[in-house]
Each structure stands twice: as structure tokens, then as C-alpha cells.
C-alpha positions in Angstrom: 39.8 58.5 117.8 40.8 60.3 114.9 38.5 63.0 112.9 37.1 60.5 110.2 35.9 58.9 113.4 34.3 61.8 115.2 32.3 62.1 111.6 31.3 58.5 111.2 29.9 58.4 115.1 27.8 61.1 113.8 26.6 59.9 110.6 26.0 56.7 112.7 23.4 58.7 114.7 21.8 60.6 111.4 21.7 57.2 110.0 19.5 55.4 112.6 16.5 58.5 112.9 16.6 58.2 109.0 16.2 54.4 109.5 13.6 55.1 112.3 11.7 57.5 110.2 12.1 55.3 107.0 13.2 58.5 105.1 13.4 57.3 101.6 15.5 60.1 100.1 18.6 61.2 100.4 19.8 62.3 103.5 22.1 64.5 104.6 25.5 63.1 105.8 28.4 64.7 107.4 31.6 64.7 104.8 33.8 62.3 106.6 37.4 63.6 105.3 40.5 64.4 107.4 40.1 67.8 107.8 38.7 68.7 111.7 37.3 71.8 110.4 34.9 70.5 107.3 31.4 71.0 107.9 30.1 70.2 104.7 27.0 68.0 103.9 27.3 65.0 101.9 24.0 63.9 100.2 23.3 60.2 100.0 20.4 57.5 99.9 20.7 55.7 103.5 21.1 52.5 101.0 24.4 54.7 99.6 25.2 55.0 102.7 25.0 51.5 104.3 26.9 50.0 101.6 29.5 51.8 102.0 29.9 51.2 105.9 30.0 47.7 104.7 33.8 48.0 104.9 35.0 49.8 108.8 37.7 51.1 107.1 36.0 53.5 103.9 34.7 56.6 104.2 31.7 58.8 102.6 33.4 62.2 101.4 32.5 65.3 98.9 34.1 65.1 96.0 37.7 66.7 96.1 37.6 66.1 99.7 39.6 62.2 99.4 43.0 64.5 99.0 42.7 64.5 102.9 41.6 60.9 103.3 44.6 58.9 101.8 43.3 55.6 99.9 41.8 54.4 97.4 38.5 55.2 95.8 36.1 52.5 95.3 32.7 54.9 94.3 32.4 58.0 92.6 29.3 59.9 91.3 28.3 63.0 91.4 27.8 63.5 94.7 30.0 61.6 96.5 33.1 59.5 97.0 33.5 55.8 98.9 37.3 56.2 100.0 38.8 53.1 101.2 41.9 54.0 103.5 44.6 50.9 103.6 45.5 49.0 107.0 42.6 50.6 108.9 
């Protein structure tokens, strides 16, 4: 499994108690860039987040964080990027 991976399997998890405990604003993800030793927090409504797993192969990152995540960005705002990463 590669890093984005590891990150995603988490986010998975923080996703599913902020589902449980119907947490209505935004929630703190794990940047889900390349680099093995980020630990920084992305901040994102679970509906942000959701949409972008729509599509297995983008990924929720900081802003300046998609130079490790090679693609295409499909969402920016202020707080985050939706990275779309080709042949995934």
C-alpha cells in the first residue's frame, strides 16, 4: 500500500465516528499527500470529504501539499485541495 493509502485507511476510520456522532462541522482529516512523514491536519465538512472519495483514485491534501501527489486538481479552496492522481 503506498503512503496516500496508509492516510486514507485512516481518514476512513475519522470519517465513520464523525458519521456515528453526526458531527456537523468540519472535522479534522489527515493530509493525504506523498510524503510518509506529514502529519498535518486537513479541515473539512465530512460532506467535503465524501465527495471527494467519490473517485478511489483523488486525494484530500493541504494546500501546497499536491507537489507530492502527482495529478490533477479537481477542488481548491482555502483549506484544501481534491487531487486526482491518473491511472490509479
Amino acid at each position: 500500500m503506498d503512503v496516500e493509502g496508509y492516510f486514507r485507511d485512516a481518514n476512513e476510520e475519522i470519517a465513520g465516528k464523525a458519521r456515528a456522532l453526526t458531527f456537523g462541522g468540519a472535522v479534522p482529516f489527515l493530509c493525504e499527500c506523498a510524503d510518509a512523514t506529514c502529519t498535518r491536519v486537513v479541515s473539512a465538512k465530512i460532506e467535503e470529504y465524501e465527495n471527494a472519495r467519490v473517485h478511489p483514485q483523488r486525494f484530500l491534501t493541504l494546500p501546497t501539499h499536491e507537489l507530492s501527489v502527482p495529478g490533477q486538481i479537481v477542488e481548491r479552496n482555502e483549506r484544501f485541495l481534491v487531487v486526482e492522481r491518473p491511472g490509479r
